[in-house]
C-alpha positions, 0 to 999 in steps of 0.5 A, a space after each residue: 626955320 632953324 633948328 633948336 638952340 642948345 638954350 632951347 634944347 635945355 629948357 624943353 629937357 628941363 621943361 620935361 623934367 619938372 612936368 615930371 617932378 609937378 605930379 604928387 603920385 609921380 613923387 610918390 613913385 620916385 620916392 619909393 624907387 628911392 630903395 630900390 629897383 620894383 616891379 610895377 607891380 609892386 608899385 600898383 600896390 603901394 601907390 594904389 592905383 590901377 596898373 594902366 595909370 601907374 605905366 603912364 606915370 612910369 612912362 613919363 619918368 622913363 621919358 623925362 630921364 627920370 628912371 630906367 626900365 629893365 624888362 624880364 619876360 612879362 614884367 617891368 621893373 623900374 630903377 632910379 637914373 643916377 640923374 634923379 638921385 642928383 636932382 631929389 638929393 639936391 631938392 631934399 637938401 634944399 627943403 630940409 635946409 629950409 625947415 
């Protein structure tokens, strides 16, 4: 079997991204981080979620390209890519364009 296209290639990555962007406490997370980078933490106490599901969203995000992670000792603090900045400024111009 060959191997994936570069087309193929792009559709899973964009695939991964939008599984990424089509959950609303995934949005919420990345909507905080907006201002800056958080501990997760502090993340579980905004979202108010228990810590195990806030690290597999935050997971997800590292994973889809979404946000980076900077560990200090025991914690792990969360930061926007400069991909996601694009992608949300993009999607937020669009929808406020709209309304």
């Amino acid at each position: 079997m060959n191997s994936l296209s570069t087309t193929d290639k792009e559709l899973a990555k964009m695939a991964k991204l939008f599984k990424a962007l089509g959950d609303e406490t995934r949005l919420k997370i990345l909507y905080l981080l907006e201002r800056g980078e958080k501990c997760q933490c502090d993340i579980v106490s905004h979202i108010g979620l228990s810590q195990p599901a806030v690290a597999r969203h935050t997971q997800l995000l590292v994973d889809s390209g979404l946000l980076e992670i900077r560990k200090d000792g025991n914690r792990r603090y969360y930061t926007l890519t400069e991909n996601a900045r694009k992608v949300l400024f993009r999607i937020f111009e669009e929808e406020t364009a709209r309304n």
